[in-house]
TORKOL-4160 file (C-alpha; in steps of 0.2 Angstrom, whole numbers, padded with zeros to 4 digits, m for minus):
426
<pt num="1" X="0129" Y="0007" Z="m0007"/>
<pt num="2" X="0121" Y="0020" Z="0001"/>
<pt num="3" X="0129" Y="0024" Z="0022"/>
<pt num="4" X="0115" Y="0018" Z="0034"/>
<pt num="5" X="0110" Y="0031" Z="0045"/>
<pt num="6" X="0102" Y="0032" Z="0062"/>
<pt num="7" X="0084" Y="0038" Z="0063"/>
<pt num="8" X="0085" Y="0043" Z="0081"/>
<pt num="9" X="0065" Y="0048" Z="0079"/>
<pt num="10" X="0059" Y="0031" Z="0072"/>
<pt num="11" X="0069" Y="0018" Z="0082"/>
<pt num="12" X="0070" Y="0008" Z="0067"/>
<pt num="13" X="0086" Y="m0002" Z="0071"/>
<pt num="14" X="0087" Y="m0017" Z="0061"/>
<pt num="15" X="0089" Y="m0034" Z="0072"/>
<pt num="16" X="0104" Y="m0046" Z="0066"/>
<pt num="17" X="0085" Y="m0060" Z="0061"/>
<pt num="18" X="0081" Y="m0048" Z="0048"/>
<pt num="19" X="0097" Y="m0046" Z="0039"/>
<pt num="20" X="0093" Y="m0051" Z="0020"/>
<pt num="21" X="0097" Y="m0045" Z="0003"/>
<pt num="22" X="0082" Y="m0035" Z="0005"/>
<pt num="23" X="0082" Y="m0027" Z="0022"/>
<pt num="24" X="0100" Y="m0023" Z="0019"/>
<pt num="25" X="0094" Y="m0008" Z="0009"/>
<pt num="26" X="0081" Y="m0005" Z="0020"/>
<pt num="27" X="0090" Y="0009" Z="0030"/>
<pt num="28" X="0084" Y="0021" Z="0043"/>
<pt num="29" X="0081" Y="0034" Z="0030"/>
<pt num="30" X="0074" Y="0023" Z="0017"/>
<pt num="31" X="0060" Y="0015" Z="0029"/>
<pt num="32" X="0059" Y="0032" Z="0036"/>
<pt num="33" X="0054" Y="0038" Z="0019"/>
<pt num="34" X="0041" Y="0023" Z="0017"/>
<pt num="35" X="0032" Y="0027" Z="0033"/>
<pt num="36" X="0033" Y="0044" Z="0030"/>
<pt num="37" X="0023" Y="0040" Z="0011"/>
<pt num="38" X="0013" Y="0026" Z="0024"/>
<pt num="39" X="0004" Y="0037" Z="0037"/>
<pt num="40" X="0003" Y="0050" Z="0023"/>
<pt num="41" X="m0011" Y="0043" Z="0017"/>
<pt num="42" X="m0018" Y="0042" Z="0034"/>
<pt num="43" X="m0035" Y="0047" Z="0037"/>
<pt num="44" X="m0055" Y="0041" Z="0031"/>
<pt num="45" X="m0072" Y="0037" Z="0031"/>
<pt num="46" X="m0078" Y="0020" Z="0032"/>
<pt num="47" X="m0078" Y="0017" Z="0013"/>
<pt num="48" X="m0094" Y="0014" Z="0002"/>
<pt num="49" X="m0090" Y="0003" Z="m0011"/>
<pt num="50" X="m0083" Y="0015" Z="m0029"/>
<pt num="51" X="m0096" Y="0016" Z="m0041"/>
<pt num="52" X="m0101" Y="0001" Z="m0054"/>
<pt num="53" X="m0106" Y="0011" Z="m0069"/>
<pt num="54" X="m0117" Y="0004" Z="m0083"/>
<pt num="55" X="m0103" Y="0003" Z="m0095"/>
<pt num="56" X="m0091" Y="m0008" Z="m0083"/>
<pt num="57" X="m0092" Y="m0025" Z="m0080"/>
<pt num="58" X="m0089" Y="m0023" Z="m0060"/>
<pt num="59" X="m0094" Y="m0033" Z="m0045"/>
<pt num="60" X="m0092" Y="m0028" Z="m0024"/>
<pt num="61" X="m0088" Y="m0044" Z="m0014"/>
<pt num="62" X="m0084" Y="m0050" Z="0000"/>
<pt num="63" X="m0069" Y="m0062" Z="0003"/>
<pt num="64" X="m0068" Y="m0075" Z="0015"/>
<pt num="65" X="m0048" Y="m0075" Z="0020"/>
<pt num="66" X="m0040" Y="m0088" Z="0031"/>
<pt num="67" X="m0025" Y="m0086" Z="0037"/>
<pt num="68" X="m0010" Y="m0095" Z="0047"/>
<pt num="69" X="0002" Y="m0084" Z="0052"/>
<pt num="70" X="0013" Y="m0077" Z="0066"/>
<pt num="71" X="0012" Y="m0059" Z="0071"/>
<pt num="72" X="0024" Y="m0050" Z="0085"/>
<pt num="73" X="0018" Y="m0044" Z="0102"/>
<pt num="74" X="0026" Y="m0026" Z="0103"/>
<pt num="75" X="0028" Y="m0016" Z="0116"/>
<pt num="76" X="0019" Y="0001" Z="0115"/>
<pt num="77" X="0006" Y="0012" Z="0122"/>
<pt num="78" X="m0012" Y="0011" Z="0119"/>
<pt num="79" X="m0020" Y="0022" Z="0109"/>
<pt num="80" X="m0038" Y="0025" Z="0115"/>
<pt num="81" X="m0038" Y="0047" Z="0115"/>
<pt num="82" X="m0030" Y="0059" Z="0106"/>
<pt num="83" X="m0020" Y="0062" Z="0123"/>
<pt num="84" X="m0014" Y="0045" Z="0119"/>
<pt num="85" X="m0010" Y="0048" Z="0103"/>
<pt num="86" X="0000" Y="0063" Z="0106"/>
<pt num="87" X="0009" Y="0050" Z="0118"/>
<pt num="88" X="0012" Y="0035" Z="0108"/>
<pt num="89" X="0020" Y="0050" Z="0093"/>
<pt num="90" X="0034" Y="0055" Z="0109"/>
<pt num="91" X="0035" Y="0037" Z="0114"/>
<pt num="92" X="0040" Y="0033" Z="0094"/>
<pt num="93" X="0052" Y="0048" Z="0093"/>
<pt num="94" X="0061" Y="0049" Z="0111"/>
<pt num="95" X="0079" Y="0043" Z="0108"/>
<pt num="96" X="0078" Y="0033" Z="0124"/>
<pt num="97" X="0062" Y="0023" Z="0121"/>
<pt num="98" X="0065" Y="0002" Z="0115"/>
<pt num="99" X="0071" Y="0002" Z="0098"/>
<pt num="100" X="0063" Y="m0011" Z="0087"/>
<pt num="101" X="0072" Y="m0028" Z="0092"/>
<pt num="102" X="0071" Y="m0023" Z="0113"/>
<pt num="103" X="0052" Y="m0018" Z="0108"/>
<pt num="104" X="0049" Y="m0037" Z="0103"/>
<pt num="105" X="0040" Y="m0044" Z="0115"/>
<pt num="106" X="0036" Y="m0062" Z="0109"/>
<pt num="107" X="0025" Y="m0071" Z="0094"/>
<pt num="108" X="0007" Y="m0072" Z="0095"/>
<pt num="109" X="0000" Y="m0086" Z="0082"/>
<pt num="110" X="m0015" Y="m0077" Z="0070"/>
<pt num="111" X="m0025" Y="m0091" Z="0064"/>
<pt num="112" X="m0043" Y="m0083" Z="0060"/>
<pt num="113" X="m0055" Y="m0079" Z="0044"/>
<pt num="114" X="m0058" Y="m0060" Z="0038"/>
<pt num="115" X="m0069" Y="m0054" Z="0028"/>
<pt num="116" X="m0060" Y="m0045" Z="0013"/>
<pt num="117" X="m0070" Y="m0031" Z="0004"/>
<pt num="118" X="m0065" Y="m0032" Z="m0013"/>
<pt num="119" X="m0070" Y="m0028" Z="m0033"/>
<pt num="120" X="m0065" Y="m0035" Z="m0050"/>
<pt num="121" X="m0068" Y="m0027" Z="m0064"/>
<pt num="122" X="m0065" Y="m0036" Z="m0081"/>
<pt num="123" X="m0062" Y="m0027" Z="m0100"/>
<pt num="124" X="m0075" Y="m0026" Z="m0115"/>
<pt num="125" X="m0077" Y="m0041" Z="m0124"/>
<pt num="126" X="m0062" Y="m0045" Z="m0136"/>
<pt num="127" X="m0046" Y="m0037" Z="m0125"/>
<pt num="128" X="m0032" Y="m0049" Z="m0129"/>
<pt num="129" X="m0024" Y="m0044" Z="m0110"/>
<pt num="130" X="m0041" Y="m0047" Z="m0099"/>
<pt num="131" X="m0031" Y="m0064" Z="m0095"/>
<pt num="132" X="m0020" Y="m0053" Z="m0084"/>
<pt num="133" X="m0027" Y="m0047" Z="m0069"/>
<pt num="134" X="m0019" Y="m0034" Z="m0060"/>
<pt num="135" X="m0021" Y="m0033" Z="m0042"/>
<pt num="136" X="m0021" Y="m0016" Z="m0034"/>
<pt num="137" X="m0017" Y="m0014" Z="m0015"/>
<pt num="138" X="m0019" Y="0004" Z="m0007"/>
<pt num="139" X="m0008" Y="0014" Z="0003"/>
<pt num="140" X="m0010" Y="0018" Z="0020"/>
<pt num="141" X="m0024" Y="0030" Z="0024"/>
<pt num="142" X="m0034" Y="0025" Z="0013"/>
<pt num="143" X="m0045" Y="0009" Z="0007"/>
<pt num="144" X="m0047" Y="0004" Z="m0012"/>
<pt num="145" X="m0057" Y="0019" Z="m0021"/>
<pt num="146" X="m0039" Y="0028" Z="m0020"/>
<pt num="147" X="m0036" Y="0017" Z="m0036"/>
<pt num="148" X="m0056" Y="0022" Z="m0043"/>
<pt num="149" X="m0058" Y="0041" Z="m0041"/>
<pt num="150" X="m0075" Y="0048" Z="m0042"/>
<pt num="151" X="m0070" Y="0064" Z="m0047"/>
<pt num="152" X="m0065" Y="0065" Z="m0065"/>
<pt num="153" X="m0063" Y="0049" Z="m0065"/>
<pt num="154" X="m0059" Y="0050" Z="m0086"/>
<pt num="155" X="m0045" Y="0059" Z="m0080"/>
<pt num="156" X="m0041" Y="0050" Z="m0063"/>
<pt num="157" X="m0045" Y="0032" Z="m0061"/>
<pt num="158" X="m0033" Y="0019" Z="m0061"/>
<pt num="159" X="m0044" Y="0005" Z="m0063"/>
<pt num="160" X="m0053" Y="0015" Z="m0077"/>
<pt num="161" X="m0035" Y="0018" Z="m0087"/>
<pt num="162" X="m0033" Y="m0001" Z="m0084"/>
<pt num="163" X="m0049" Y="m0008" Z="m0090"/>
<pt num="164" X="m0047" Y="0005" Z="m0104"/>
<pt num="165" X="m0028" Y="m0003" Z="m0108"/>
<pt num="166" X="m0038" Y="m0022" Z="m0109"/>
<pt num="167" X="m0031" Y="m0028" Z="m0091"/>
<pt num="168" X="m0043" Y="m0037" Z="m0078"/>
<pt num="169" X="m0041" Y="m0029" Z="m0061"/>
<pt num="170" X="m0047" Y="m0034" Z="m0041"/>
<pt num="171" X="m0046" Y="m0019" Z="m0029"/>
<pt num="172" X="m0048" Y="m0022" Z="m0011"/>
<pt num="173" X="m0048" Y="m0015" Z="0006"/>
<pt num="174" X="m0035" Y="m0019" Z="0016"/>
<pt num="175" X="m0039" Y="m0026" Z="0034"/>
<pt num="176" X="m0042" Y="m0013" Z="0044"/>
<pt num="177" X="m0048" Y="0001" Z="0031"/>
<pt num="178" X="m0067" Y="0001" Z="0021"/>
<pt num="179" X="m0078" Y="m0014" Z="0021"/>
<pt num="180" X="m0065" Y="m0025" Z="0027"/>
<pt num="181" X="m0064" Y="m0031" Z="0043"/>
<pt num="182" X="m0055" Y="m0019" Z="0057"/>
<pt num="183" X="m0047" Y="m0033" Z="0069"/>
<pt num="184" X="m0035" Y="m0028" Z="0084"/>
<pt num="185" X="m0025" Y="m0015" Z="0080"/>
<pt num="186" X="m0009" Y="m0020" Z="0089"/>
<pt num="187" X="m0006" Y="m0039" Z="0087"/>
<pt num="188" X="m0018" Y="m0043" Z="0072"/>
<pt num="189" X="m0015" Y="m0031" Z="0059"/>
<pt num="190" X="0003" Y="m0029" Z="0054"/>
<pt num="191" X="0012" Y="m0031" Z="0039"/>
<pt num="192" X="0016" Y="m0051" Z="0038"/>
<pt num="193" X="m0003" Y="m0053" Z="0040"/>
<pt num="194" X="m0004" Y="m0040" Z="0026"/>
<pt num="195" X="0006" Y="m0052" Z="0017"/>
<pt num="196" X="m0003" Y="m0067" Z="0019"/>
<pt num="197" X="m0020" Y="m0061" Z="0014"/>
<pt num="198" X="m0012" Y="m0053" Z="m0002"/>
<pt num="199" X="m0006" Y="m0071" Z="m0004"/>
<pt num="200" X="m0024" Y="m0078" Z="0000"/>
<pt num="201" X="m0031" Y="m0066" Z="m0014"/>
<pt num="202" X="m0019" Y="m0071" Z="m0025"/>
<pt num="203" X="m0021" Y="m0089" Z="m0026"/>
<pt num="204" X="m0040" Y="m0088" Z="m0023"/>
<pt num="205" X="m0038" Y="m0078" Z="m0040"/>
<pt num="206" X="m0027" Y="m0091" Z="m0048"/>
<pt num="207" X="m0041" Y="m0103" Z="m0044"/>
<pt num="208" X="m0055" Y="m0096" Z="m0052"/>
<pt num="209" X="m0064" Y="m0095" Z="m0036"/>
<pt num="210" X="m0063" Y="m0079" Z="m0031"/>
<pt num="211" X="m0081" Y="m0074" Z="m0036"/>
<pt num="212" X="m0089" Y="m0090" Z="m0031"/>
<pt num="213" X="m0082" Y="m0092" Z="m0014"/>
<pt num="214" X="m0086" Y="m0075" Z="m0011"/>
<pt num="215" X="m0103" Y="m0066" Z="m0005"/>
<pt num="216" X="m0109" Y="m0056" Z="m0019"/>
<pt num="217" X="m0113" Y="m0038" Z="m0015"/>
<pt num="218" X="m0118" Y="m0028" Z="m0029"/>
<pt num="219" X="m0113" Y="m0025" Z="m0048"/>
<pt num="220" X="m0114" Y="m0034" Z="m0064"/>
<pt num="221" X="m0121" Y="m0050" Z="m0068"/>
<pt num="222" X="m0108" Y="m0052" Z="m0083"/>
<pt num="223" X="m0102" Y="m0071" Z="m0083"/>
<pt num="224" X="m0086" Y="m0068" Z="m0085"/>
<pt num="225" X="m0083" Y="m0060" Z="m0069"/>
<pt num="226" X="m0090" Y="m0075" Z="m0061"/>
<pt num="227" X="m0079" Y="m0090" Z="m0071"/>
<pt num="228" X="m0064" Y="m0075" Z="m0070"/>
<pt num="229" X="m0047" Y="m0086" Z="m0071"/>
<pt num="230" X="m0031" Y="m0075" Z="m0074"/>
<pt num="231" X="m0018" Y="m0081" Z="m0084"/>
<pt num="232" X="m0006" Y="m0072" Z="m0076"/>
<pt num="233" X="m0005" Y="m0057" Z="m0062"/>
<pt num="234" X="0004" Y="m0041" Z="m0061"/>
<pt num="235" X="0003" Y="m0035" Z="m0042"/>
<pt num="236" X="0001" Y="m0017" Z="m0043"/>
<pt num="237" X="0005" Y="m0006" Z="m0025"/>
<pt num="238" X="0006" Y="0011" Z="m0021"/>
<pt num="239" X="0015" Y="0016" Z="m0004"/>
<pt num="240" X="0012" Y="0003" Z="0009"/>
<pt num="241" X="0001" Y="m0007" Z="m0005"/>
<pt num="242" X="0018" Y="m0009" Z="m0012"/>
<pt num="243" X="0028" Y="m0014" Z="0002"/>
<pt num="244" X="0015" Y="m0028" Z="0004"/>
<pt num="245" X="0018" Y="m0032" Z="m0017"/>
<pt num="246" X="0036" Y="m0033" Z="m0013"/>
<pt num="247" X="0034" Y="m0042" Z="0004"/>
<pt num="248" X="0025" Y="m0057" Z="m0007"/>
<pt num="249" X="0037" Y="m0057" Z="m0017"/>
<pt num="250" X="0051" Y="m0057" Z="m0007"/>
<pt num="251" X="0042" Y="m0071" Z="0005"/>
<pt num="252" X="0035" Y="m0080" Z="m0010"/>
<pt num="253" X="0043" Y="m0077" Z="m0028"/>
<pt num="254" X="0033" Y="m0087" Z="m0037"/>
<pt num="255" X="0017" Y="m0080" Z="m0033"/>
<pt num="256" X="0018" Y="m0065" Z="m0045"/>
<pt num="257" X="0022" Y="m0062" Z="m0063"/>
<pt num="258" X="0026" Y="m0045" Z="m0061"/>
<pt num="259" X="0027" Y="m0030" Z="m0049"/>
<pt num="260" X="0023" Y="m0012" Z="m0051"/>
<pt num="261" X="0028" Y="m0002" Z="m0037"/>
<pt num="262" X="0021" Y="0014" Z="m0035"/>
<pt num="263" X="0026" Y="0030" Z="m0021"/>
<pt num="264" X="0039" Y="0017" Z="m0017"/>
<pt num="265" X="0059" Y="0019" Z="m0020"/>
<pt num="266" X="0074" Y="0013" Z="m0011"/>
<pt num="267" X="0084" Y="0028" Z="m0010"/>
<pt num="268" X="0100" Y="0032" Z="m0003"/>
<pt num="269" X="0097" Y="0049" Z="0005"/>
<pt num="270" X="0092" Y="0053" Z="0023"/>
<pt num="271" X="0076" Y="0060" Z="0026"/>
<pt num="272" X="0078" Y="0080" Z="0029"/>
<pt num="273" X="0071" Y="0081" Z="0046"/>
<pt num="274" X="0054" Y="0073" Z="0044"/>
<pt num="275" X="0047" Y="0067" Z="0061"/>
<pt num="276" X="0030" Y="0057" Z="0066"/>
<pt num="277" X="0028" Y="0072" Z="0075"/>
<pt num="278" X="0024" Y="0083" Z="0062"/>
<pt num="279" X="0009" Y="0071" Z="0055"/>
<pt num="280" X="m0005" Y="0078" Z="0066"/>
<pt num="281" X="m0011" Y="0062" Z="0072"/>
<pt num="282" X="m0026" Y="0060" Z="0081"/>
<pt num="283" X="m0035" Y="0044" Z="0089"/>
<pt num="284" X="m0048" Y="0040" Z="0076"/>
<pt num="285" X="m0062" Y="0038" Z="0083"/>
<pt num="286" X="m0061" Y="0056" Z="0094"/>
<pt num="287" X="m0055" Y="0063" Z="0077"/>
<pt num="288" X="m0071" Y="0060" Z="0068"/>
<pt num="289" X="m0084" Y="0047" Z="0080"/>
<pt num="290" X="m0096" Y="0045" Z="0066"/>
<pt num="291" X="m0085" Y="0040" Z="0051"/>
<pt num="292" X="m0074" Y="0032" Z="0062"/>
<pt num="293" X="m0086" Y="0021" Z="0074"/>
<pt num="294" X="m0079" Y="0005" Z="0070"/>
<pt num="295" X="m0062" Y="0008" Z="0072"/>
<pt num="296" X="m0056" Y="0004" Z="0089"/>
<pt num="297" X="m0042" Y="0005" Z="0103"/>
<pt num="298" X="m0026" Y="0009" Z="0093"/>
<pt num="299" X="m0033" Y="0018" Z="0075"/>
<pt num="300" X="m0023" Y="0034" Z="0072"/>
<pt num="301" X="m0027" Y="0048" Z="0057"/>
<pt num="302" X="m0021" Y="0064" Z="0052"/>
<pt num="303" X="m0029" Y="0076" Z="0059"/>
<pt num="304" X="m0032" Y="0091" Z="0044"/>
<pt num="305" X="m0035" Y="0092" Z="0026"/>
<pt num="306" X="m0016" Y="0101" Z="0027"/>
<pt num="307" X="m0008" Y="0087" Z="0033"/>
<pt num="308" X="m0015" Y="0077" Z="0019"/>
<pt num="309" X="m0009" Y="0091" Z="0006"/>
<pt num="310" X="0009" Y="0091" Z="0011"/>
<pt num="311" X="0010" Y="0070" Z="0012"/>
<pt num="312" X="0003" Y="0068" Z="m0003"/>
<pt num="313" X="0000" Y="0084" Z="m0016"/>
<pt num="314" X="0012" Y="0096" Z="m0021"/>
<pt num="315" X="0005" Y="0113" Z="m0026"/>
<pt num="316" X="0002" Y="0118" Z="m0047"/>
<pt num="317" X="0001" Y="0098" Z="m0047"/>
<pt num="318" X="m0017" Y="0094" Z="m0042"/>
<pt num="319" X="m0037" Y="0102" Z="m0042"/>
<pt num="320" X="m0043" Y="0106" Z="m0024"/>
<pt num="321" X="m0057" Y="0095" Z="m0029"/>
<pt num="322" X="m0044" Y="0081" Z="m0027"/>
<pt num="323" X="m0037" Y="0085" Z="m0011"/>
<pt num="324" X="m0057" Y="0088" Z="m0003"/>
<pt num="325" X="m0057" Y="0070" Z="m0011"/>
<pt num="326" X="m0042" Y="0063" Z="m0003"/>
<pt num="327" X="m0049" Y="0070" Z="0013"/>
<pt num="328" X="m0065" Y="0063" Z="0010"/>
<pt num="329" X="m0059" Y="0047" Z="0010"/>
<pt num="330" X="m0048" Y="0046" Z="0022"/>
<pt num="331" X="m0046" Y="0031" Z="0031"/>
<pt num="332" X="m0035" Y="0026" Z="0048"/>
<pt num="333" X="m0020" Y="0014" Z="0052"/>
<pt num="334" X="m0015" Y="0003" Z="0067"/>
<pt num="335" X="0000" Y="0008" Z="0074"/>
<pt num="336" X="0002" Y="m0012" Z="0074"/>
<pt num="337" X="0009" Y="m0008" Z="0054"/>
<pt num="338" X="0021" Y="0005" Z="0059"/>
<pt num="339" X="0028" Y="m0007" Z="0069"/>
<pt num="340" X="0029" Y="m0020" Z="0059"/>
<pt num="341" X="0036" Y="m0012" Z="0042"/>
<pt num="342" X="0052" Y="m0024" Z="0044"/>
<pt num="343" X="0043" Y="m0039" Z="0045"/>
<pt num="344" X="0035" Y="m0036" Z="0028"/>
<pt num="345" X="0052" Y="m0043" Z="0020"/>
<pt num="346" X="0058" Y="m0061" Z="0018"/>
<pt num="347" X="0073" Y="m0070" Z="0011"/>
<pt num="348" X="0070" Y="m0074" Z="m0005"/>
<pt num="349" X="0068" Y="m0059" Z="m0012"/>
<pt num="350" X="0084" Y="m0060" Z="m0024"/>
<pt num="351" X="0075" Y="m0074" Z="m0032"/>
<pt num="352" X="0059" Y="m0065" Z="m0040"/>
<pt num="353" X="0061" Y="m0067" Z="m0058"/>
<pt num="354" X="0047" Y="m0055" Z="m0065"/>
<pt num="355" X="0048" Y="m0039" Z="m0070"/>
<pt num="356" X="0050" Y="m0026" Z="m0057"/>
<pt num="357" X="0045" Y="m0005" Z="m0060"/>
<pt num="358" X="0045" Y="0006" Z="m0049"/>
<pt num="359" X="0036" Y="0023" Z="m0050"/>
<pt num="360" X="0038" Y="0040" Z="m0038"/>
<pt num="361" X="0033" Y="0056" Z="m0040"/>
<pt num="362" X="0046" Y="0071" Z="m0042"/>
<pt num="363" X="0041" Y="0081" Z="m0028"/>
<pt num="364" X="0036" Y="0065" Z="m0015"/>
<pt num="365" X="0039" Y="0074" Z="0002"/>
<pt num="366" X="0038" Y="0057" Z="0010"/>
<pt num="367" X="0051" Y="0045" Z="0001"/>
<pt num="368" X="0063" Y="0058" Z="m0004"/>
<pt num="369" X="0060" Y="0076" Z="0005"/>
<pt num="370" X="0051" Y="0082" Z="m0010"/>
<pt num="371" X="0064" Y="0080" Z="m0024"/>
<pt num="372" X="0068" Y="0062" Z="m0030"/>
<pt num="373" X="0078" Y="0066" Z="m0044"/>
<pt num="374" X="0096" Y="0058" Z="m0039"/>
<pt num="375" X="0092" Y="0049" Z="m0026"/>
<pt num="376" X="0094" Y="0031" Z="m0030"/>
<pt num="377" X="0107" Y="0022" Z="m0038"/>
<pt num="378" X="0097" Y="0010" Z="m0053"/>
<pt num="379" X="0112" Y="m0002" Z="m0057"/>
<pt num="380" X="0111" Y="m0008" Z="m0036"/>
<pt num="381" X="0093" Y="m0008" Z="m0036"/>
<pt num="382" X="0097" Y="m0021" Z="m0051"/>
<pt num="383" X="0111" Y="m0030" Z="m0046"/>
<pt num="384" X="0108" Y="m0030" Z="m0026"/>
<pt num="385" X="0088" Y="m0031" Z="m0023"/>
<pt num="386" X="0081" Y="m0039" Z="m0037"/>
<pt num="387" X="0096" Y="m0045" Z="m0046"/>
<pt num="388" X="0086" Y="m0060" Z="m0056"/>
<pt num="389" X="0071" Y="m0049" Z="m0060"/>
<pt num="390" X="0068" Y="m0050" Z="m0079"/>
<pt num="391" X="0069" Y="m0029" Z="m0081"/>
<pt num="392" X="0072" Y="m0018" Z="m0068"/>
<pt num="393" X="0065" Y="0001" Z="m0069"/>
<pt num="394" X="0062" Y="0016" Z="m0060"/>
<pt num="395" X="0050" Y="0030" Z="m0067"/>
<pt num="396" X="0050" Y="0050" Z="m0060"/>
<pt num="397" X="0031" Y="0057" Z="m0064"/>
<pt num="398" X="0036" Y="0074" Z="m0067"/>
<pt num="399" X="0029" Y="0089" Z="m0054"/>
<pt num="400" X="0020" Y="0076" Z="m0045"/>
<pt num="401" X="0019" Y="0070" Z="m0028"/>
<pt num="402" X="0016" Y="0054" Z="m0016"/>
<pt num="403" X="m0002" Y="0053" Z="m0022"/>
<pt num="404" X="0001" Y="0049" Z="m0041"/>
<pt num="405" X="m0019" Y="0044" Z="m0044"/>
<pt num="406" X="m0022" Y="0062" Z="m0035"/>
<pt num="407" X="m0013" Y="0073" Z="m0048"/>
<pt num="408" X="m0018" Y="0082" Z="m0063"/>
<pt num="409" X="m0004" Y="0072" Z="m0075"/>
<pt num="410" X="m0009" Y="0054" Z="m0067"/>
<pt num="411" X="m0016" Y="0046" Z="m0083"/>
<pt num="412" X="0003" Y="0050" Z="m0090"/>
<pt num="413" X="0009" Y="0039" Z="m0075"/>
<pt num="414" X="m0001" Y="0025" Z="m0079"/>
<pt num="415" X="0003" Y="0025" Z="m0097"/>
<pt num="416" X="0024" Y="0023" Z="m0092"/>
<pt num="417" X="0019" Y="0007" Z="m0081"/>
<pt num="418" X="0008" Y="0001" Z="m0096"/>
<pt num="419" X="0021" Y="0003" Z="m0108"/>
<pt num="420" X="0034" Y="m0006" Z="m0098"/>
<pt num="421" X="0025" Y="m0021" Z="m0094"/>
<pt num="422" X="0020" Y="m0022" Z="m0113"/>
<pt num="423" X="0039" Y="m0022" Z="m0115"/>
<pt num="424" X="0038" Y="m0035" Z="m0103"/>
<pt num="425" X="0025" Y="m0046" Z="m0112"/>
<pt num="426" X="0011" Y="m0040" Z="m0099"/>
């Protein structure tokens, strides 16, 4: 069991509401670690949809999601300058602000319809897996061409590797980022609303609605994508994308068949002195007024192309034309998610009974201080967090960092989650 620690810089103390067999091993450092990986990937452009080539069978909608839910009215500054944003990073980090139970500050009810960007891409003709779709939610800072690089995309595209390995897949912004709507930034988007629009997607999947209860934007006219019906679904996450996959799960077991997590661990190290301070934030809008124009009060990104380097690259592992790409498509965050990581997480967790894989790079500066190796204990992961899941693993990608899609060995990663949920019977 790894000691909890205090993170004096993120205020992240655990009220006695959220204690769970998940949360429990959700310590300071751990959820340090996540929202270090999170705002890494802080940054973009408003994003055009990724490339439907002639040879895939793609189509760019737009979801309608309704939601019911409850979000949490915190107390925090506004962020509407980078002065403010400098302000709201020493408001995070001073030992004597609120920490996060005394920076409750009620329940608001979010009861409204956004409009989802999304793409599903289905396999030739003839793929025995094209019944499993896997559903890819992005990390923080960027939207859904993280999983779809246009560079080298042979070489670099998830959904490329996927379609190529016979499996259906749905990217999607998430709300806030891309084509999606950007709703307030403070008590709209958070993590539990997250959540429950991963949980819309899902079952709006199951359904075999997804296409025809969306608006059509572009792509094939193949009529598989429209009729699409998965037979089963394997929620795939990277960073905060996989904080929401395990929040569904956690909050709704049933509603996946099988989790791959990736730049996500629960580790049992503290963080070596990372600090929101050192992320280079900047109000989004001020940073960049013309990729940023529709992002509003409380949006915040990083600041350079060497912030995004050392969140989510680690030198001799990627092409420069990969970090001008992540940069490229850098997209912001509402600080409304970085205070509301906890919430993410229900009670059920321990009940999830698919298969589970986690994937990190070696050198991930954000989870574990840039070397992962021996820094989480596999048998409690099991036995403790997902003690009914049907497999349990974790995989290292060698000399790689947070953004796994970004580096030059990425195709290598894929194949490792591939092969497990084969071994799986995904």
């Amino acid at each position: 069991m790894p000691t909890q620690r205090k993170m004096r810089s993120l205020h992240l103390n655990i009220p006695q509401s959220f204690n769970n067999p998940i949360l429990s091993h959700f310590t300071f450092t751990t959820m340090a670690s996540v929202l270090a990986c999170i705002v890494a990937l802080l940054c973009v452009k408003r994003g055009k949809a990724s490339p439907t080539t002639n040879t895939r069978s793609c189509v760019e909608i737009e979801v309608p999601v309704s939601i019911d839910t409850t979000a949490i009215k915190w107390l925090q500054p506004r962020v509407d300058s980078n002065v403010d944003a400098v302000d709201w990073v020493t408001y995070q980090t001073t030992w004597t602000s609120p920490n996060m139970t005394d920076s409750m500050n009620g329940t608001i009810t979010v009861k409204q319809t956004f409009k989802i960007n999304g793409q599903l891409c289905v396999p030739p003709n003839g793929s025995s897996r094209s019944g499993i779709l896997q559903l890819a939610s992005h990390g923080g800072g960027f939207d859904k061409r993280y999983w779809d690089a246009e560079v080298k995309s042979k070489e670099y595209s998830y959904v490329d590797a996927a379609l190529a390995e016979g499996y259906s897949i749905l990217t999607y912004d998430r709300l806030g980022t891309g084509r999606s709507d950007k709703p307030n930034a403070y008590d709209v988007i958070q993590l539990n609303v997250q959540v429950e629009i991963l949980r819309q997607l899902t079952s709006l999947a199951r359904s075999g609605k997804l296409v025809s209860a969306s608006k059509r934007l572009s792509g094939s006219r193949d009529d598989r994508l429209a009729k699409y019906k998965p037979s089963k679904i394997v929620h795939v996450g990277h960073s905060l994308g996989s904080i929401l996959s395990v929040g569904l799960i956690t909050k709704y077991p049933t509603e996946s068949d099988g989790i791959v997590a990736t730049g996500f661990l629960h580790t049992n190290i503290p963080l070596p002195g990372l600090n929101v301070a050192t992320w280079g934030f900047e109000f989004a809008r001020q940073n960049n007024h013309v990729l940023f124009k529709d992002h509003g009060s409380g949006f915040l990104v990083q600041a350079t192309k060497s912030n995004v380097q050392l969140s989510f690259l680690k030198k001799g592992s990627f092409e420069p034309a990969l970090l001008d790409y992540a940069w490229k498509i850098r997209q912001p965050i509402a600080v409304g998610e970085f205070k509301s990581l906890l919430t993410a997480f229900g009670t059920k967790g321990a009940k999830f009974k698919g298969p589970v894989h986690l994937v990190i790079g070696e050198n991930d500066y954000g989870n574990c201080g840039g070397d992962c190796k021996g820094t989480y204990d596999l048998n409690m992961i099991k036995t403790q967090i997902y003690p009914a899941a049907k497999d349990v693993a974790v995989h290292i990608q060698p000399k790689t960092g947070h953004g796994l899609t970004l580096s030059t060995n990425a195709t290598a990663g894929y194949k490792a989650s591939f092969d497990f949920l084969h071994k799986s019977g995904l």
